[in-house]
C-alpha positions as CSV (number, residue, x, y, z in Angstrom):
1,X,-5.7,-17.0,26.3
2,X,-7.6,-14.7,23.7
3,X,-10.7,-15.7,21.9
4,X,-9.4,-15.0,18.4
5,X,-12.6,-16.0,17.1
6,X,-13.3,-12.0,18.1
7,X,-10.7,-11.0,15.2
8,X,-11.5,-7.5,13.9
9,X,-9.8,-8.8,10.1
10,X,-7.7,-10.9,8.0
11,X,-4.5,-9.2,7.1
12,X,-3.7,-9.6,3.4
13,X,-0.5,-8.0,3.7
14,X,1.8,-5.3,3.9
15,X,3.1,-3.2,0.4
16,X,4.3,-0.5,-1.6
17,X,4.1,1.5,-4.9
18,X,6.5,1.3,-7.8
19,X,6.0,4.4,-9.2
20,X,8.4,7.1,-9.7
21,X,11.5,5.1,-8.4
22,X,11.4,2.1,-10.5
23,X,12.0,3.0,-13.8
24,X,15.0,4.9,-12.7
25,X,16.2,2.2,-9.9
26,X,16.1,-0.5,-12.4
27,X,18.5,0.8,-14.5
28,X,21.1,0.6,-11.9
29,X,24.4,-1.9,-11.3
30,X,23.2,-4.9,-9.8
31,X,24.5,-5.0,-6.8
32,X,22.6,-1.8,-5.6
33,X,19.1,-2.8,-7.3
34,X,19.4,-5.5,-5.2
35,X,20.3,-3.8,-2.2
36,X,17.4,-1.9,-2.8
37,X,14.7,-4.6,-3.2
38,X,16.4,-6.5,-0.2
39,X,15.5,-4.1,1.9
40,X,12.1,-3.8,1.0
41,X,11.1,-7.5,0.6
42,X,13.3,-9.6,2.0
43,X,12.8,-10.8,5.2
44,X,15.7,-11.7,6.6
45,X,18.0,-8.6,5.6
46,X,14.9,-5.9,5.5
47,X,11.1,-5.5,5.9
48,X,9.6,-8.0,4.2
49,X,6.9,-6.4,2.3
50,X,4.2,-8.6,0.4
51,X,2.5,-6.6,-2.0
52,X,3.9,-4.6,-4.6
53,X,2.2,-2.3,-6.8
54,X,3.1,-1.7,-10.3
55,X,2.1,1.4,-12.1
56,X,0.5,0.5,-15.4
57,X,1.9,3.8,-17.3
58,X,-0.3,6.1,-19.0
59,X,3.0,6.9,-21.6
60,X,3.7,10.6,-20.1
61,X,6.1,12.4,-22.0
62,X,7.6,16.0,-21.9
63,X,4.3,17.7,-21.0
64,X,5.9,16.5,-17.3
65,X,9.1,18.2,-16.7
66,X,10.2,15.9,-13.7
67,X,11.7,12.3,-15.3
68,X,10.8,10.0,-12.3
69,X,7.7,11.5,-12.3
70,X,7.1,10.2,-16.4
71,X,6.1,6.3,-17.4
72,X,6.1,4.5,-20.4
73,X,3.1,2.8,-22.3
74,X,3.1,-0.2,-23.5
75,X,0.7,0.7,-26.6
76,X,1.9,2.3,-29.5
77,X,-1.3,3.1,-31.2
78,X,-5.0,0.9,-30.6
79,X,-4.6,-2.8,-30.1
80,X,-0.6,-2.4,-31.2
81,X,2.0,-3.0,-27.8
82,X,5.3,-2.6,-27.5
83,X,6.1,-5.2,-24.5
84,X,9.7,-3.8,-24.7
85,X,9.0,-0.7,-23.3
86,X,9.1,0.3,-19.4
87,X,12.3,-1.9,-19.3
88,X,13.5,-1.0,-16.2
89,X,10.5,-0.3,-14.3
90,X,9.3,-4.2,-15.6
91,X,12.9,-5.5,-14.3
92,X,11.9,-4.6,-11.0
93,X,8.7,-6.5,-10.9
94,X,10.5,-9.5,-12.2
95,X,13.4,-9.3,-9.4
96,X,10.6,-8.6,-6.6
97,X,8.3,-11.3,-7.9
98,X,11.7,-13.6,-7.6
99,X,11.8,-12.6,-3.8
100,X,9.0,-14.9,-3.4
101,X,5.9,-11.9,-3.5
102,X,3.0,-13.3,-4.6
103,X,0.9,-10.6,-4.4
104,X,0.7,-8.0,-6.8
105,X,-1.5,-4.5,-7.8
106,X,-1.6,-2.8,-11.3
107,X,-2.9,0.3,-11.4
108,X,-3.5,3.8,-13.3
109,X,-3.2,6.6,-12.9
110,X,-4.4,7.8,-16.2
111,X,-5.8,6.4,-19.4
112,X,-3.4,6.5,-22.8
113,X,-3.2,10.2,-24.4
114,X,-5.1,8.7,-27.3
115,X,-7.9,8.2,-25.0
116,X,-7.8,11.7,-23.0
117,X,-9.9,14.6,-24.3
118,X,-7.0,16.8,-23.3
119,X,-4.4,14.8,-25.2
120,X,-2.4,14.6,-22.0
121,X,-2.4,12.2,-19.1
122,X,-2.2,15.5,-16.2
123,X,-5.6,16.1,-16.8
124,X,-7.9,18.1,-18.5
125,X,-8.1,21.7,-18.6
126,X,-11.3,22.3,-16.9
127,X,-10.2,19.7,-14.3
128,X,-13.5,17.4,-14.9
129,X,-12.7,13.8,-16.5
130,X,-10.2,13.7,-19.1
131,X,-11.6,10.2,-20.5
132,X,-13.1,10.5,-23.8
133,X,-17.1,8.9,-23.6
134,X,-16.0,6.8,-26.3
135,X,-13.3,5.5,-24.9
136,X,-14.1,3.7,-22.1
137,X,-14.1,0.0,-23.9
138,X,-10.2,1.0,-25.5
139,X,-9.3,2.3,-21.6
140,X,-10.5,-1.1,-20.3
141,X,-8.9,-3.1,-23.3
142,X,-5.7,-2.1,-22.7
143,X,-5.7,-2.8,-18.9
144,X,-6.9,-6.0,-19.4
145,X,-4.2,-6.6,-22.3
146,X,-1.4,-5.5,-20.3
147,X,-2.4,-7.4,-17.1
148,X,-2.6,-10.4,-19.6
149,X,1.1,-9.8,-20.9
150,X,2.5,-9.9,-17.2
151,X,0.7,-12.8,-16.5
152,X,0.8,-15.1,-19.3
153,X,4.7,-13.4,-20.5
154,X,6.1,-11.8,-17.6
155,X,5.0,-14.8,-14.9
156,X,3.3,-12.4,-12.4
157,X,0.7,-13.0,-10.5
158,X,-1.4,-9.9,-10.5
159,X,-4.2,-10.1,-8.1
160,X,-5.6,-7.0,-8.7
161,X,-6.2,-4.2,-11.1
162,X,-6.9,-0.5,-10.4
163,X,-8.1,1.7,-13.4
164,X,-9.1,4.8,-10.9
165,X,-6.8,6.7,-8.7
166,X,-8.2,9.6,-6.6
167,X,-10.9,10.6,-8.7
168,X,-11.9,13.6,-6.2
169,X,-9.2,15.9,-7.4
170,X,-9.7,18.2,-10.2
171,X,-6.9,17.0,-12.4
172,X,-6.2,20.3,-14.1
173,X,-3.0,19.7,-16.4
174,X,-0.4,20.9,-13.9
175,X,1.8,18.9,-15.8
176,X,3.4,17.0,-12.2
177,X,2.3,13.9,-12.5
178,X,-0.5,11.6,-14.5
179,X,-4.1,11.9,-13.0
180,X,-7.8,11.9,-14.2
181,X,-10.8,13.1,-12.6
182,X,-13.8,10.8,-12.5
183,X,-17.1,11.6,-11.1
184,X,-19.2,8.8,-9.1
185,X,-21.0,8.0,-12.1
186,X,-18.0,7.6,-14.1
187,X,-16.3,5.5,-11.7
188,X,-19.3,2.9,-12.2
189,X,-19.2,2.9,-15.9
190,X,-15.5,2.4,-15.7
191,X,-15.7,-0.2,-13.6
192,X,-18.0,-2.1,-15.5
193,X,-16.9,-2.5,-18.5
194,X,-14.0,-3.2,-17.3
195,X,-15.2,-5.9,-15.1
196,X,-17.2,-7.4,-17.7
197,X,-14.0,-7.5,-20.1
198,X,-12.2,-9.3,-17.5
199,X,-14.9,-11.8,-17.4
200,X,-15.7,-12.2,-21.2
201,X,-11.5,-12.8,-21.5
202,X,-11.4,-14.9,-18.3
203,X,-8.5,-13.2,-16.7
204,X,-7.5,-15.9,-14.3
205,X,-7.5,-14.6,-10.7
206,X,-8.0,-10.9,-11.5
207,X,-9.9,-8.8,-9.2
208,X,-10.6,-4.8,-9.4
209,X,-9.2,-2.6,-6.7
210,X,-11.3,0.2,-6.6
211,X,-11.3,3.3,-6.5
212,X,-8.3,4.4,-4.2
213,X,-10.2,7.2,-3.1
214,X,-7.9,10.4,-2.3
215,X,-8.9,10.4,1.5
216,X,-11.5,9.2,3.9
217,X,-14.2,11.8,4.1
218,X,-15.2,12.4,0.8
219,X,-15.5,8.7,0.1
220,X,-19.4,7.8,0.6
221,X,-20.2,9.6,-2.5
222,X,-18.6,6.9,-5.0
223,X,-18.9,4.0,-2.6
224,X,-22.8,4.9,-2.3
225,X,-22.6,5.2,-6.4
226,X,-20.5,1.8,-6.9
227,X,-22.2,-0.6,-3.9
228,X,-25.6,0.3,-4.6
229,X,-25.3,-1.2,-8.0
230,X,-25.6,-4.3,-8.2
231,X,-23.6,-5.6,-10.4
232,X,-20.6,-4.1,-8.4
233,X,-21.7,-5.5,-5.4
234,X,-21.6,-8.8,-6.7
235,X,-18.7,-8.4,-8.7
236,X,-16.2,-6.5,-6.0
237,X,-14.7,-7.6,-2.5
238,X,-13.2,-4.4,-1.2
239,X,-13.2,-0.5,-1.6
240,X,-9.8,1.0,-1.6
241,X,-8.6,4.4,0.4
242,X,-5.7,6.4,0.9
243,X,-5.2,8.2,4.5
244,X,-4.0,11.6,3.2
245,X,-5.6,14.4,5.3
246,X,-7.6,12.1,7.4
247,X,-7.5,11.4,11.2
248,X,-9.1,9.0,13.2
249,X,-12.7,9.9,13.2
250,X,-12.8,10.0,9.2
251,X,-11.3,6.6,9.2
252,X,-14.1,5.5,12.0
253,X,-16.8,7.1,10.2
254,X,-16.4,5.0,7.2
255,X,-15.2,1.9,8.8
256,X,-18.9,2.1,11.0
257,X,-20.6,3.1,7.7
258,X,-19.3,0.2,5.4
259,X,-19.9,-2.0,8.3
260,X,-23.3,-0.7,8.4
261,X,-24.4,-0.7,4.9
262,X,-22.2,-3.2,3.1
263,X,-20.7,-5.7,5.5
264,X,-19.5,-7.6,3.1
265,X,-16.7,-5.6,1.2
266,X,-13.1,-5.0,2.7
267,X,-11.2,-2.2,3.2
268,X,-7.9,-1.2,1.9
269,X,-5.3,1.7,3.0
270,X,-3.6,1.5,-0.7
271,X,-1.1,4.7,-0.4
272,X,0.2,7.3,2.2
273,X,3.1,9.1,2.9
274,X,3.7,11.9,5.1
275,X,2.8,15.4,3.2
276,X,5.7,17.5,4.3
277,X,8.8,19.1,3.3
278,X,12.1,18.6,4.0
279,X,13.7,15.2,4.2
280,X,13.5,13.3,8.0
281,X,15.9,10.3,8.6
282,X,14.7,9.9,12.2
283,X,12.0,8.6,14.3
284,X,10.3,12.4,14.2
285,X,8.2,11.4,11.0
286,X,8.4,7.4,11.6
287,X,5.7,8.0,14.4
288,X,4.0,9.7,12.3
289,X,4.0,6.9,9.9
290,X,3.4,4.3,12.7
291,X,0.5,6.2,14.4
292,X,-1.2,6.0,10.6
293,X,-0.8,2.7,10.4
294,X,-2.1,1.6,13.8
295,X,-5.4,3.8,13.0
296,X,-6.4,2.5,9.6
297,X,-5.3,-1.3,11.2
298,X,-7.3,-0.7,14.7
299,X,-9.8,2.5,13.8
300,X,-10.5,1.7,9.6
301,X,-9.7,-2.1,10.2
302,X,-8.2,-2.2,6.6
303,X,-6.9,-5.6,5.4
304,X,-4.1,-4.0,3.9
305,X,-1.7,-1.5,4.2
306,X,0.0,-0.1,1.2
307,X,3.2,2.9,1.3
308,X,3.6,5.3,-1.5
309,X,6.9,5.6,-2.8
310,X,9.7,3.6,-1.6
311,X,12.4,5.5,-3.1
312,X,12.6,9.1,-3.1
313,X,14.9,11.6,-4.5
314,X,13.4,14.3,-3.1
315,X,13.7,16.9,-0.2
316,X,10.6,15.5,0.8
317,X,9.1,13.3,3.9
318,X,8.4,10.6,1.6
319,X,10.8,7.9,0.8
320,X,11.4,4.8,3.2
321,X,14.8,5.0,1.0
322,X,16.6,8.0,0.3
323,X,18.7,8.2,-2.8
324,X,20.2,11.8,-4.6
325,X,19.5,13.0,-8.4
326,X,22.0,11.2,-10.6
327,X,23.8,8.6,-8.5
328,X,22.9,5.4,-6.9
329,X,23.3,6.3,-3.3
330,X,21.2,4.4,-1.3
331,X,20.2,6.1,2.7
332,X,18.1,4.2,5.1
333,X,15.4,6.2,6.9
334,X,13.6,5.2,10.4
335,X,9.8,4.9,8.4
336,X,12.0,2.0,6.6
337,X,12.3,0.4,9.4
338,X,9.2,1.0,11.5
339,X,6.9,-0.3,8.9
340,X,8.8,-3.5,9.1
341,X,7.8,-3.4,12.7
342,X,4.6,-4.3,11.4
343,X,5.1,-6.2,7.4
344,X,7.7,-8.4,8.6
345,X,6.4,-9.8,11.5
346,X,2.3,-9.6,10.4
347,X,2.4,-11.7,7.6
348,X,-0.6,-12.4,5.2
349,X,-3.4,-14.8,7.0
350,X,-3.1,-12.9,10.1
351,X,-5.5,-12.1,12.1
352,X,-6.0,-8.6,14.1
353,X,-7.3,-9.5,17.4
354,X,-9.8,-6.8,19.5
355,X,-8.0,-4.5,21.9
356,X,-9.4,-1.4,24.1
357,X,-7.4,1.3,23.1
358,X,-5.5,3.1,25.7
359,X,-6.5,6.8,26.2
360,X,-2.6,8.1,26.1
361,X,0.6,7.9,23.9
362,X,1.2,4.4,24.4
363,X,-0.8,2.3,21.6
364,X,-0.9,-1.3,21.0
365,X,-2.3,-3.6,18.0
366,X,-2.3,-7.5,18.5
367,X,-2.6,-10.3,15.9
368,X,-2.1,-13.4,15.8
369,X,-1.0,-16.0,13.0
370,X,-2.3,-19.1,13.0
371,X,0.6,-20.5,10.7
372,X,3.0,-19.9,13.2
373,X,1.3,-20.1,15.9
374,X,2.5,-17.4,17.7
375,X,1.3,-13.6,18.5
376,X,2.7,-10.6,17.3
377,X,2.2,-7.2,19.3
378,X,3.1,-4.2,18.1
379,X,3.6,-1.3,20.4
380,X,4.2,2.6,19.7
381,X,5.8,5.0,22.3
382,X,5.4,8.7,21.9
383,X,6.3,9.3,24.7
384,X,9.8,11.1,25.3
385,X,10.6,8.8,28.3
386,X,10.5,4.9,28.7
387,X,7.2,3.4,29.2
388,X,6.5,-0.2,30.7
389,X,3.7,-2.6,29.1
390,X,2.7,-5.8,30.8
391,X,3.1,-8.9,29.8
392,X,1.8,-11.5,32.3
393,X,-1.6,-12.4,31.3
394,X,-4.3,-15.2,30.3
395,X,-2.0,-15.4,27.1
396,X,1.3,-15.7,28.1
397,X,-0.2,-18.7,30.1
398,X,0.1,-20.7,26.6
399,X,2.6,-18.8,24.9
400,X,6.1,-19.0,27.3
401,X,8.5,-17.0,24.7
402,X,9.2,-13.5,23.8
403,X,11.2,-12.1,21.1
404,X,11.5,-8.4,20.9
405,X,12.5,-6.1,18.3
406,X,12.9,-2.6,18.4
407,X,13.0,0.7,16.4
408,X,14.3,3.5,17.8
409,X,16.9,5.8,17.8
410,X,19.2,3.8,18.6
411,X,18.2,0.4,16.7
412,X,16.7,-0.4,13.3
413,X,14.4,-2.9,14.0
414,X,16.9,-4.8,16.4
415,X,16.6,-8.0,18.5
416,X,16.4,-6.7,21.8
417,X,15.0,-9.2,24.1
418,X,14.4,-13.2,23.4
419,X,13.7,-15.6,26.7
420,X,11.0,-16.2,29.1
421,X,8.1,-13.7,29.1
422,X,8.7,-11.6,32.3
423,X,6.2,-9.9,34.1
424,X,6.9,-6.8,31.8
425,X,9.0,-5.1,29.4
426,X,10.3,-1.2,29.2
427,X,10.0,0.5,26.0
428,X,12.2,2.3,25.1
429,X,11.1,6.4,24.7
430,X,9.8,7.3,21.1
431,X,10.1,3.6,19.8
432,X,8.0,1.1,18.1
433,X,8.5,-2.2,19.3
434,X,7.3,-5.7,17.9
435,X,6.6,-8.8,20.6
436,X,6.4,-12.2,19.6
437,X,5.0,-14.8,21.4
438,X,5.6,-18.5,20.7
439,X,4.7,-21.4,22.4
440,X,8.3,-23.6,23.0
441,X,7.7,-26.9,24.5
């Protein structure tokens, strides 16, 4: 049997972002809201995803031409709210906190206009921060007063907050979405004040997710900036990236470095989506997503994995839902259903267990759960023919059942295979499959 006491991480769980699809999905009938978040976080009838991720809006208006792309703010002018607004977007959390998640992310992308120097939340002309210096207290007062209105009103359980997204990027008023350049310096005055206001309010629970860096190799410049201080050190637990425009050996590099230099802080993947045109249904650009997902689990070892936007109504490789401009279709892709080849089945309190990685197209990642009991095996073929992976070993010596489950072109995430563990298993040609082992006495 396996020595899981050489686990690589804990698995926190598996999510997704809210933005630009909830405000307009929650205004929906019923019946197909529903459908929606079924999909997404139930277990039984879709993927089971446990975190969610709920965009604290920055109040965009018209300066951003594209409606999904827009949010609402909760403040109407310094220390005055409106908790009425970002109705729809708000009914969603509600109906996925119902689902039974418990484990929730509010982030920013951009402080209140108020607080810009541009007077816009796309940036600021020159593309350097668009935070006023004086603002920095008001920025971190109203994140902390909105997290305290979900919690204390709304019944959510926020776990974390995340004032910073992908500070890199010269936010330069493009007027496409909200977004706010910080430099590393920033970024640590930012965070703590803000950290201090969440302790001088005692925000039960609360923890900052920072700084959901744009990708992997320009990252050691604001992790050096936030982990050498040392308030920061003490204060945070993990140092959030997203995988756009990195391969493996970015993801290594700062996986060995953190280990290195600051052993002590986790890693989060906390958005990704494939950047390319034209929409894909099929298992061409669920690969993809699958082959990210096994590098920042296996390569990165982030505790968890977070999508970008669930819905999309665009001609766009994005969306593990597809739905069109002005109606409430709703159009299943294949990245739907591969990640709940891994969020279903690897469940938070996991643990990733150690493998060699194969030198070819065949690549597995192995956890197991000690709630359960069981193991859970995820493997991706990308090959264009079947490949066979073995299954008789020291561990199937304890563990005597298999279920399989499959995503391919033929199944979406199916039960393929459940019985005795056989001495190996064909899988099927440019699949992800998911094996669980149980012990049954």
């Amino acid at each position: 049997m396996f020595d899981t006491s050489g686990k690589a991480q804990t698995i926190e769980g598996f999510g997704v972002s809210g933005a630009w699809w909830s405000q307009a999905i929650g205004g929906w009938t019923d019946a197909k809201r529903k459908q929606i978040i079924d999909l997404l976080f139930d277990q039984d009838v879709g993927i089971g995803l446990s975190i969610y991720r709920y965009n604290i809006g920055a109040g965009s208006g018209e300066e951003i031409s594209d409606s999904w792309r827009r949010t609402e703010s909760f403040e109407v002018e310094k220390d005055v709210y409106d908790w009425n607004r970002d109705e729809y977007a708000t009914r969603v959390l509600r109906e996925i906190h119902q689902k039974g998640v418990k484990n929730f992310v509010a982030f920013a992308n951009s402080p209140t206009a108020r607080m810009t120097k541009s007077g816009l939340v796309t940036g600021e002309k020159n593309g350097k921060s668009n935070l006023k210096e004086d603002m920095y207290e008001d920025f971190a007062t109203y994140l902390v007063d909105v997290i305290n209105h979900l919690i204390e009103d709304e019944g959510i359980p926020i776990t974390y907050v995340s004032p910073i997204n992908e500070p890199q990027w010269d936010w330069q008023r493009e007027k496409g979405q909200e977004g706010c350049h910080y430099t590393p310096e920033e970024c640590v005055k930012l965070l703590k004040i803000l950290q201090n206001k969440i302790e001088l309010q005692s925000v039960k629970d609360v923890q900052i997710s920072a700084i959901e860096a744009g990708e992997w190799k320009t990252a050691k410049t604001y992790i050096d900036a936030i982990f050498t201080d040392k308030e920061l050190m003490t204060a945070l637990t993990n140092f959030d990236v997203h995988s756009y425009w990195s391969d493996a050996e970015d993801k290594m590099n700062i996986a060995n470095y953190m280990e290195k230099n600051y052993p002590s802080i986790e890693l989060n993947m906390s958005e990704w989506t494939e950047m390319k045109q034209k929409r894909d249904y099929g298992m061409d650009s669920a690969l993809v997503l699958a082959n990210t997902i096994h590098d920042d689990l296996t390569v990165a070892n982030v505790s968890s994995w977070q999508y970008w936007i669930a819905v999309s109504k665009y001609d766009f490789r994005d969306g593990l839902i597809y739905t069109n401009d002005g109606t409430e279709d709703i159009e299943e892709t294949k990245r739907l259903w591969v990640m709940g080849n891994y969020s279903k089945f690897i469940r938070p309190g996991a643990k990733q267990i150690n493998l060699a990685e194969a030198q070819d197209s065949l690549k597995a990642s192995l956890f197991y759960d000690e709630n359960t009991n069981q193991y859970i095996c995820v493997v991706i073929n990308n090959d264009r023919t079947n490949r066979s992976v073995a299954l008789k070993s020291d561990l199937s010596h304890d563990f005597n059942y298999l279920q399989v489950f499959e995503t391919s072109e033929n199944n979406n995430l199916s039960k393929v295979y459940q019985g005795e563990i056989s001495e190996s298993f064909d899988v099927e040609r440019e699949s992800v499959t998911t094996f669980i082992l149980k012990a049954i006495p």
